[in-house]
C-alpha positions as CSV (number, residue, x, y, z in Angstrom):
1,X,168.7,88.1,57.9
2,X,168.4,85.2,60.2
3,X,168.8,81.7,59.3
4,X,168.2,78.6,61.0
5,X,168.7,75.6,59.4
6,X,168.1,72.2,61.0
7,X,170.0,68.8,59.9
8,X,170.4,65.2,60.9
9,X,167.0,63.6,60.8
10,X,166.0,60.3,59.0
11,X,164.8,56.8,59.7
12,X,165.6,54.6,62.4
13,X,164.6,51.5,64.0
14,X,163.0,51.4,67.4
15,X,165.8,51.7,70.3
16,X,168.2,53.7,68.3
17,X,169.6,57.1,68.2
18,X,170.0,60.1,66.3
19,X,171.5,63.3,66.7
20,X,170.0,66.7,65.3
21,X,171.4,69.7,64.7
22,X,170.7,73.6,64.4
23,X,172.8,76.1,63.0
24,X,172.0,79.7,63.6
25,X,173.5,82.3,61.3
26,X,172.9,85.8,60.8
27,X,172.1,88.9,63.3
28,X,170.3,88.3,66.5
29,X,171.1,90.7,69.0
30,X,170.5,88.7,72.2
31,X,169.0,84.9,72.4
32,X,167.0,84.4,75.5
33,X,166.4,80.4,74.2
34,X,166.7,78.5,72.0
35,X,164.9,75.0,71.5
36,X,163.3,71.9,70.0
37,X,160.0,71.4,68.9
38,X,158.2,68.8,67.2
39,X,154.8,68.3,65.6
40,X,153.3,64.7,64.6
41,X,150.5,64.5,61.8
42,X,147.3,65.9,62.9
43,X,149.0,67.1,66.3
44,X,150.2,70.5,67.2
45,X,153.6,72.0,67.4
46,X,154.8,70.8,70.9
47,X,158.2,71.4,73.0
48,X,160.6,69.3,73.0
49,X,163.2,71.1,74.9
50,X,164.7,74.4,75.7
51,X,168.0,75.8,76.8
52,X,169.1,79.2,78.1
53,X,170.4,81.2,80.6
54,X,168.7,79.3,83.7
55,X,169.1,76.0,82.3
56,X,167.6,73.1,80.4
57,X,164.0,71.6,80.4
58,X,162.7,69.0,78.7
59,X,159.0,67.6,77.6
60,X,158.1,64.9,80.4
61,X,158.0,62.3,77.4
62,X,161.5,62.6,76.6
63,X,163.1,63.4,79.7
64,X,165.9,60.9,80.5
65,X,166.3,60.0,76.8
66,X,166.9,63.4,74.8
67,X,169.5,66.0,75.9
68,X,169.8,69.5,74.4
69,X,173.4,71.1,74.2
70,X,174.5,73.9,72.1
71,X,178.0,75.2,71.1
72,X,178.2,79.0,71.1
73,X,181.5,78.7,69.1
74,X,179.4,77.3,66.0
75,X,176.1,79.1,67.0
76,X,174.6,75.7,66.7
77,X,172.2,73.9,69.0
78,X,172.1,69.6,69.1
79,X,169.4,67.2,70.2
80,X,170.8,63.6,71.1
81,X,168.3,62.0,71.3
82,X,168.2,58.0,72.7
83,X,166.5,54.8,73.1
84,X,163.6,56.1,70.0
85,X,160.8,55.2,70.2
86,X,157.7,55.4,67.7
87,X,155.8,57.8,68.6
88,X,159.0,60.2,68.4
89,X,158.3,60.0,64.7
90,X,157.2,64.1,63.6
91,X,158.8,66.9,62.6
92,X,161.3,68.6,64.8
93,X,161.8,72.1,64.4
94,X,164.2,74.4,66.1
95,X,163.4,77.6,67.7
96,X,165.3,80.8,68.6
97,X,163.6,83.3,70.9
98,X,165.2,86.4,70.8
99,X,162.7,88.0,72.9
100,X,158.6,87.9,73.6
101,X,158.6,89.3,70.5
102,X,160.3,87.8,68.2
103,X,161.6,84.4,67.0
104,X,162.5,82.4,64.5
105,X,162.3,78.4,62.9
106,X,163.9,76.4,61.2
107,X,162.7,74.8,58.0
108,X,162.3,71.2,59.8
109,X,163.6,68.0,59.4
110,X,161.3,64.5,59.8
111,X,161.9,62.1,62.5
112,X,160.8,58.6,61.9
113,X,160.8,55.7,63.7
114,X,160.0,52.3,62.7
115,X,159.6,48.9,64.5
């Protein structure tokens, strides 16, 4: 059974940082990406960013602020993310893809932002 368990949201002023994490545990035969996503109230799940084999990419709105990393060691995934702003605040889920097929989130953890 797959888990994947997110950590290290919370509050934060405007202009800060915070650091999220994603720990992956269980079977998964191959992982083709794995990724942030977030979702603000009354807005749909959106990317964030993605990382695998060819690379990284990142949502235009957070390029330059947020980087994706992961450590294959500790089968866990990070977002830094920098210089918040408020309309960061949402949910931020991770997501592996294992294949077209088949994926799988994390539980969440909220993002929020204040001024």
């Amino acid at each position: 059974q797959v888990q994947v368990v997110e950590s290290g949201g919370g509050l934060v002023q405007a202009g800060g940082s915070l650091r999220l994490s994603c720990a992956v545990s269980g079977t998964i035969f191959s992982i083709n990406a794995m990724g942030w996503y977030r979702q603000a109230p009354g807005n749909e799940r959106k990317l964030v960013a993605v990382i695998s084999g060819v690379g990284t990419n990142y949502a235009g709105s957070v390029k330059g602020r947020f980087t994706i990393s992961r450590d294959n060691a500790k089968n866990t995934i990070y977002l830094q993310m920098n210089s918040l702003k408020l309309e960061d605040t949402a949910v931020y889920y991770c997501n592996i893809r294992e294949s077209a097929s088949s994926e799988y989130w994390g539980q969440g953890t909220q993002v929020t932002v204040s001024s």
